[in-house]
Every structure is written in C-alpha cells, then in structure tokens.
C-alpha positions in Angstrom: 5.5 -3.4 -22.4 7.5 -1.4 -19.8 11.3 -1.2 -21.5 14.0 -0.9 -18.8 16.1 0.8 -21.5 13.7 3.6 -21.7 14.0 4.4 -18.6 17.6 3.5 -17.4 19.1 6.8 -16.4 16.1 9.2 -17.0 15.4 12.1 -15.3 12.0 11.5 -13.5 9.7 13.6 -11.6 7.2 12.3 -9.9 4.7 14.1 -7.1 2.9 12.3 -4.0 6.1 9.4 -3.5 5.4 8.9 -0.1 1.8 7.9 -0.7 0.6 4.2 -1.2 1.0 4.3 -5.0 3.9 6.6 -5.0 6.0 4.3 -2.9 5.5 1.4 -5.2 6.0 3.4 -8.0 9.6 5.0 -6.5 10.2 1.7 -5.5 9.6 0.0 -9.6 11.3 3.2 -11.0 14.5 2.6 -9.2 14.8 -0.5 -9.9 14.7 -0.2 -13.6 17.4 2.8 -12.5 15.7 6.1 -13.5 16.6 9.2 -11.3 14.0 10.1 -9.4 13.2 13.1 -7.7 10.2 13.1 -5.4 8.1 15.9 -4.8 5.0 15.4 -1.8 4.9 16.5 2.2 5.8 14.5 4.9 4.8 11.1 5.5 2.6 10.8 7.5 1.2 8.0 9.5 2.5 4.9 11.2 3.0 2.1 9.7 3.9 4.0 6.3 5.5 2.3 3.3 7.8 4.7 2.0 9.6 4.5 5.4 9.2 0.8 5.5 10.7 0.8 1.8 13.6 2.7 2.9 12.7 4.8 -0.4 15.1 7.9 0.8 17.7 6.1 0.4 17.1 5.1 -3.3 15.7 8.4 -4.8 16.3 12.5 -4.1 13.5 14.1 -1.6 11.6 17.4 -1.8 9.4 17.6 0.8 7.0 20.6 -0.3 3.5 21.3 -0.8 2.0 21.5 -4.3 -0.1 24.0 -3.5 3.3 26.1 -3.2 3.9 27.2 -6.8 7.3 28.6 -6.1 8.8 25.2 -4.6 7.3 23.8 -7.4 8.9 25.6 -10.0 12.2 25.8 -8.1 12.1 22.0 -7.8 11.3 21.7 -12.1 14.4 23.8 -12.4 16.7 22.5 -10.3 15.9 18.7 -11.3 15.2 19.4 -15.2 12.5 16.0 -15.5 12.2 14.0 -19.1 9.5 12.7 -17.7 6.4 13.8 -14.8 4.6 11.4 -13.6 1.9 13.5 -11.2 0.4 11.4 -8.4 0.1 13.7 -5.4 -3.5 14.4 -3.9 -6.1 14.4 -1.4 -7.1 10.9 -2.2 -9.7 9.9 0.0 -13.7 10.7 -0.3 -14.5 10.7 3.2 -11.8 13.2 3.8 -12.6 15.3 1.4 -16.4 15.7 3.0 -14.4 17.0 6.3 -11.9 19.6 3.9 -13.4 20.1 0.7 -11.2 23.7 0.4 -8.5 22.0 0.6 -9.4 19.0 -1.7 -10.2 21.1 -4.5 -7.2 23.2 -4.0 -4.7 20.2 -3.8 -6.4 18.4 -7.2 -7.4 21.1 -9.1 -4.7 24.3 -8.5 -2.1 21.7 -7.5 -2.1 20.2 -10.3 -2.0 23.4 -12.9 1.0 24.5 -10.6 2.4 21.4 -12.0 1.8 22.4 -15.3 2.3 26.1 -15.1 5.8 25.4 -13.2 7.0 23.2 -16.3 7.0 25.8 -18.6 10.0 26.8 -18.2 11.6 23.4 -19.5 13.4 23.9 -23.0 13.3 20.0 -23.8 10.8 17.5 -24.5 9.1 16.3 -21.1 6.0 13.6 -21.2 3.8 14.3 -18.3 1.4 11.2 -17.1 -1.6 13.2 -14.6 -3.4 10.8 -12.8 -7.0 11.2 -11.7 -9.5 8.9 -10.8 -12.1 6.5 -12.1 -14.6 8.9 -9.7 -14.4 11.6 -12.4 -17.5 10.1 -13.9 -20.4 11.4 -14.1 -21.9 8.1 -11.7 -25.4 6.9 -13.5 -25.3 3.7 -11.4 -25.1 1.9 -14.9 -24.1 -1.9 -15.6 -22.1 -0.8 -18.5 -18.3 0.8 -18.0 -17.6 4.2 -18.8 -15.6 5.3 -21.8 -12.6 8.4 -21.9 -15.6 10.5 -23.3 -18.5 9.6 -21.5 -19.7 13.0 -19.1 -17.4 14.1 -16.2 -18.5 14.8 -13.1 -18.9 13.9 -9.5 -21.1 14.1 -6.5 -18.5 14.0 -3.5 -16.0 17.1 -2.7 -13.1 14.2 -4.0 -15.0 13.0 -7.3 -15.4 16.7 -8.3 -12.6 18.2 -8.0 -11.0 15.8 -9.9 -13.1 16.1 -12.9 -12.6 19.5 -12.6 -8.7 18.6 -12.6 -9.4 16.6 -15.8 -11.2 19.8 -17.6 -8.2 22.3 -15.9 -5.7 19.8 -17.5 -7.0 19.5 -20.7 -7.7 23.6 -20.9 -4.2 24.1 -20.2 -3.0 21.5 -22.6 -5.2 23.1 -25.6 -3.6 26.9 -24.4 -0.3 25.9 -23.5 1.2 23.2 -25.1 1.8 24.4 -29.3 3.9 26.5 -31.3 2.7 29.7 -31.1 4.7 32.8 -28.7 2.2 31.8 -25.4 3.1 28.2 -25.8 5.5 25.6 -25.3 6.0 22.9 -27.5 7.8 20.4 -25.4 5.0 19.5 -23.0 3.0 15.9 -23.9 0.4 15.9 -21.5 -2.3 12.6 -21.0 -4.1 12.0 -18.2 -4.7 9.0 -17.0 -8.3 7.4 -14.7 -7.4 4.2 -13.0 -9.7 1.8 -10.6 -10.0 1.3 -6.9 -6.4 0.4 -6.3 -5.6 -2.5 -3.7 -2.2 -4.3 -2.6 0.2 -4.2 0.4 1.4 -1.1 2.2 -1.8 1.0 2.0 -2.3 2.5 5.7 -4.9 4.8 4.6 -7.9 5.9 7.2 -11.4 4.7 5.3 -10.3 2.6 2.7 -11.2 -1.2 2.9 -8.3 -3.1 2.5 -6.4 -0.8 5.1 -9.5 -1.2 7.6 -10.0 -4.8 6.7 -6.2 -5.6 7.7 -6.3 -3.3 11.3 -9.0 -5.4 12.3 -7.9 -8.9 11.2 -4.4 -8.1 13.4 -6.4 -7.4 16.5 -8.6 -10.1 16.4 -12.1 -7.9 15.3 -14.4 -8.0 12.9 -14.0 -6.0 9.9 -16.3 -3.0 9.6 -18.0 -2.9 5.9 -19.9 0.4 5.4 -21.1 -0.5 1.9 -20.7 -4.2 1.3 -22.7 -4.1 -1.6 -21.2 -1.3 -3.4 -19.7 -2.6 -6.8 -15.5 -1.0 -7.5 -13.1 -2.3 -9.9 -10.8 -3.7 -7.9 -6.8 -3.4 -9.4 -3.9 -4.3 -7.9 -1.2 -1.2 -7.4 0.9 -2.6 -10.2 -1.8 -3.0 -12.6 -2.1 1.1 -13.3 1.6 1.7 -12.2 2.6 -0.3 -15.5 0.1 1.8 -17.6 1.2 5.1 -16.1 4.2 4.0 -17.1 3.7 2.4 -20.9 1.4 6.0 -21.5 4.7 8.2 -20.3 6.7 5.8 -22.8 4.5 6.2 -25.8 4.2 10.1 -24.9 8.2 10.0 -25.3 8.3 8.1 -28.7 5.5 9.9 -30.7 7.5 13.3 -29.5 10.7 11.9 -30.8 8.6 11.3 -34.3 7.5 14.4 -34.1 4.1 13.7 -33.5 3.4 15.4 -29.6 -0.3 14.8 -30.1 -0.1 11.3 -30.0 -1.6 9.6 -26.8 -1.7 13.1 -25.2 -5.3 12.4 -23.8 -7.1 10.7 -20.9 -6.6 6.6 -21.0 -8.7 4.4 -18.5 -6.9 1.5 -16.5 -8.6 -1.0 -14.7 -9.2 -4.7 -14.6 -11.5 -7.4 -16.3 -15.0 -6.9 -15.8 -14.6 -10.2 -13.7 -12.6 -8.1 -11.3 -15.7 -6.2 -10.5 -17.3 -6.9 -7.5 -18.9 -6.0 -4.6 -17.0 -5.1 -1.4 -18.6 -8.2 0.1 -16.9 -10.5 -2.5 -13.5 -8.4 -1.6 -13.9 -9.2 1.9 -14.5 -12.7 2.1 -12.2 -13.4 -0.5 -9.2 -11.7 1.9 -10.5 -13.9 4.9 -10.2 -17.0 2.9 -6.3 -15.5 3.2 -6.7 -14.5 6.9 -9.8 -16.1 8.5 -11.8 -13.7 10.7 -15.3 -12.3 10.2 -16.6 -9.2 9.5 -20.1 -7.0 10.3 -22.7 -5.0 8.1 -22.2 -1.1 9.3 -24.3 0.4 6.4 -25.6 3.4 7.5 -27.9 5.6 5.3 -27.1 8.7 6.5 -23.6 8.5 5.5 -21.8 10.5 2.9 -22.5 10.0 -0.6 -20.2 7.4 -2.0 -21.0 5.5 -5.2 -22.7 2.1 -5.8 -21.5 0.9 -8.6 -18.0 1.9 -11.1 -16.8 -0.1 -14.1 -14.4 1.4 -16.4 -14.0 0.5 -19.6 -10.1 -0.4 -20.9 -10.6 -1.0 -24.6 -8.6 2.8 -25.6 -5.2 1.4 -23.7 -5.4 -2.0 -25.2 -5.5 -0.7 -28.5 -3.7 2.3 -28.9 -1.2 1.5 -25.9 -1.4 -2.4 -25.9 -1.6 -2.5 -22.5 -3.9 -5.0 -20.6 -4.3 -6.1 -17.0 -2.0 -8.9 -16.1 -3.4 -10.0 -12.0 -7.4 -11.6 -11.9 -9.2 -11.1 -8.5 -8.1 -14.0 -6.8 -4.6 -13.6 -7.4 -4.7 -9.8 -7.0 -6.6 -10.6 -3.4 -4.3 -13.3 -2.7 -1.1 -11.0 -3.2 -2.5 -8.2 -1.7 -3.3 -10.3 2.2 -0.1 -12.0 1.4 1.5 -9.1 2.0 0.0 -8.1 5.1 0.0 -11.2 6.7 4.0 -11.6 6.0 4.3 -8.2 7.6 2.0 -8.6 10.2 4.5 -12.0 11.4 7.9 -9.9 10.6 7.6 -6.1 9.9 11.0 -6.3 8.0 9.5 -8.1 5.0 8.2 -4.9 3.5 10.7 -4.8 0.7 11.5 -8.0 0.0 7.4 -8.6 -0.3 6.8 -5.6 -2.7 10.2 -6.7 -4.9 8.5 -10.7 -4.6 5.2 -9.4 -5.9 7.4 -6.9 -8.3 9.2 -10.1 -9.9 6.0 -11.6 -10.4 4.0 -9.5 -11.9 6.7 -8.4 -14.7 7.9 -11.4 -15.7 4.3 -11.9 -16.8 4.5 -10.6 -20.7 1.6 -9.4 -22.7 0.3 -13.0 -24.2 0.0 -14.2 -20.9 -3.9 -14.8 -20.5 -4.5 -12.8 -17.7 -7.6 -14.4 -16.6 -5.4 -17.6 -15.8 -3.1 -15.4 -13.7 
C-alpha cells in the first residue's frame, strides 16, 4: 500500500493544508518525511486543526490564493514538486448557494491555474486532483456511480466541480504529450472521494462538526436531512488512496508509460457504510450520549438524498480498498472529539493514535471486521 520509501525525502506540493483534510494529510506526509510545501489562505476559524497540529512547524507555508495565478506559479518554481497533491476549495454546498462566483472560480479556474502554473516543470511530476463524489449527475439511484457514469450537479458546489473534472481532463488531453504545446512530464488523475468524517473538522454546516458543537454544550443536535443517504469515510480512508494513486502515477512514468492511472478513481467505503444521517447520528451518541431534533425544512437548498460510489476501478487497478467499517470509523471519529473536548492538547497525539491504527492495518485485513 502506501511505501514510506516512496516518499521519504520527496518534494511535495500540496494546496488547501490548512483545511480538515489537508491537515491530516500534512500531518501523514511528514511523518513518512516528504517535504512539503503548502499552498492555501489563512486559516480560518477557531478551533482549527492545522493550528492545533502545530503543522507550521513541520512543513514550509505559502499563504496565497489559488485564484492568483502568479503566486501560484512563483510558488511551482521556487519549490520544484515531484509530486501535487491538489486539495484546496470552496468545500461546502450551503456556502456555495451564498457565493457561487466565487465557488466556481476557486474549483474550476483554481484548479487550471494549478495546472497551467506546472508547466514550467522540466521533470516528471504526478498530480492527484481531488473532486468530489457530488460531481454526479444525482438520479437518486440505489445503485453506485461508476468513473464514467454522467457528470453533473444541481448545487453551485456539485457543479462546479464537475465542471473542474471536464476542465482537468480538457487540459490533460491539450497539455500533457509530446508535441511543441505540450509537456510531457505532467501525470494527471483525478480523484472523487465520499462524505469524509473524523476529528478536527470545524466546518460551519457539516454534520459531524454541528453534531459535536451541540453535544459540548449540552443541546440537541440539529439534523436538516436525517434521512438523506452519504457514504460515510473516515479522513484516512481517501488520504491513503490520494496517496497510493500519486504513487502508481510515479511508477508507470518511470516505465515510461505516463498514461497509466492518469484518470478519475472513486474512493469510498463498503456499501455497509452507507447510511442515512440518522444512523450517523445515533451511532455518535452511543459515543457521547445526548439527543438530537428533526429540522427538515422543505424550502431549503437543494442537497442530495441519496450518493453511493462505486470503488471496484481502485481495487483493481490500484489495489486499494477501505480499511475502517462504520462503527469503528464513528467510534474514532467521537473519540476524538470527546478526548479534545476533556484536554484540548490531545489534538496530535489523537490524530498520530488513529494514524498508528489505521496503517498498521495491511491490505488482507478484512475490513468489514475492522
């Protein structure tokens, strides 16, 4: 699976490390010692986990927007990445409803400044763009969508993401080649992971994040949509795929085969991880009892009802496979907050706990038993 070797020493790049996933993700890179160079804005917020991580003291900040493609590039020059790892965005749908402009700006033209900013790199680079599983076309189905089932999306977030999909994938076909308007050291996938859960997400309007403010002030936790069906993950679960896809990018370059894996790859959990926010919920207060009240309104924004991805393309061609069921994922992810909730220094030493757990897990581990 993920090979310390490969990434002892490398040159990283990776965009949005002061978010939820990009703190974890600093926070795994440096321990299996890559160099890291982090590219987002400011954190922002309080609590945050990149400041409760201490992460600026373990990898090199640049605190710029993505929308700026000049910082960008001077950043790609100055720090010369082997590998991009591209998390930064407007993540959240209900946001994105109040700032659509700048939504779509951040996800779509962000990302091709990205992109257009590594072009100037005379040496192989893999570059791992994440998404969304929202960049489905949503048909409400029971069955999971595949990496070539119709994009879309109804909400400003959804959309603009699928259009980042198509912009990344039009780039790829121009750009990345042999001929005099192309590069040929860019391997570019994308990669569409599930509703990501576990400690340190402060978000506004995200459950887990909600759930948690209300248990530690002795409320009831709001649930807009408790029946609304999401493949729950936990943040480790596509942090290991992001970074098993930007390995396999590396090795089929070095074969001299840049095509391989450079395409979209779905991570998310068993189908028994998929549940309804209900089941979520009152599996977190068997963790940290409480209740919690019915606030489904419908005349909300459009959110929607059901997701399901389908995993089978990174089992096969990657071999990965989640490793965390929904109990345990739940259990960890409450664990955390509790423990911080009791001492607010236990951030690190919770996230390298669950970190030592979850990789000493090895691929014939039966996950469902986990």
């Amino acid at each position: 699976m993920i090979d310390p070797n490969f990434w002892k020493g490398r040159r990283v790049l990776l965009t949005g490390h002061t978010g939820f996933k990009g703190s974890w993700m600093s926070l795994w890179l440096s321990e299996l010692g890559a160099v890291v160079s982090g590219v987002s804005l400011e954190p922002e917020g309080e609590p945050c986990l990149f400041k409760q991580l201490g992460l600026s003291g373990r990898i090199e900040d640049h605190f710029v927007d993505i929308r700026d493609l000049l910082a960008v590039q001077e950043i790609v020059q100055r720090t010369d990445p082997e590998v991009v790892l591209h998390l930064a965005a407007q993540p959240l749908v209900r946001r994105s409803y109040r700032d659509p402009l700048g939504t779509w700006c951040t996800n779509v033209q962000g990302s091709l400044h990205v992109l257009e900013a590594l072009r100037s790199l005379s040496h192989p680079c893999s570059v791992v763009m994440i998404t969304t599983d929202k960049v489905y076309a949503n048909r409400e189905w029971d069955y999971g969508y595949r990496e070539n089932d119709r994009l879309g999306g109804h909400d400003p977030y959804s959309s603009s993401k699928a259009a980042a999909e198509i912009a990344i994938a039009s780039w790829r076909a121009s750009f990345v080649g042999e001929a005099p308007h192309q590069t040929p050291y860019l391997s570019i996938a994308t990669a569409r992971a599930g509703n990501v859960i576990g400690g340190g997400d402060w978000a506004e309007d995200r459950i887990v994040p909600d759930a948690v403010r209300a248990l530690s002030n002795g409320r009831e936790i709001p649930v807009r949509r408790p029946l609304a069906t999401r493949p729950w993950q936990h943040v480790l679960e596509p942090l290991s795929g992001y970074l098993l896809l930007a390995q396999r990018l590396t090795q089929a370059s070095q074969q001299n085969e840049p095509n391989a894996y450079a395409e979209a790859f779905n991570f998310g959990p068993y189908l028994e991880s998929n549940r309804p926010v209900r089941d979520l919920i009152e599996e977190a207060l068997l963790h940290w009892p409480g209740g919690w009240s019915d606030l489904s309104d419908s005349e909300a924004p459009h959110e929607a009802g059901r997701l399901h991805l389908q995993i089978d393309k990174a089992h096969h061609q990657l071999g990965w496979e989640p490793r965390w069921n929904f109990s345990t994922t739940i259990e960890r992810t409450i664990g955390w907050y509790r423990a911080i909730h009791e001492n607010r220094s236990e951030a690190l030493n919770r996230c390298l706990e669950d970190l030592a757990l979850y990789t000493k897990f090895n691929s014939t581990s039966n996950p469902h038993n986990v």
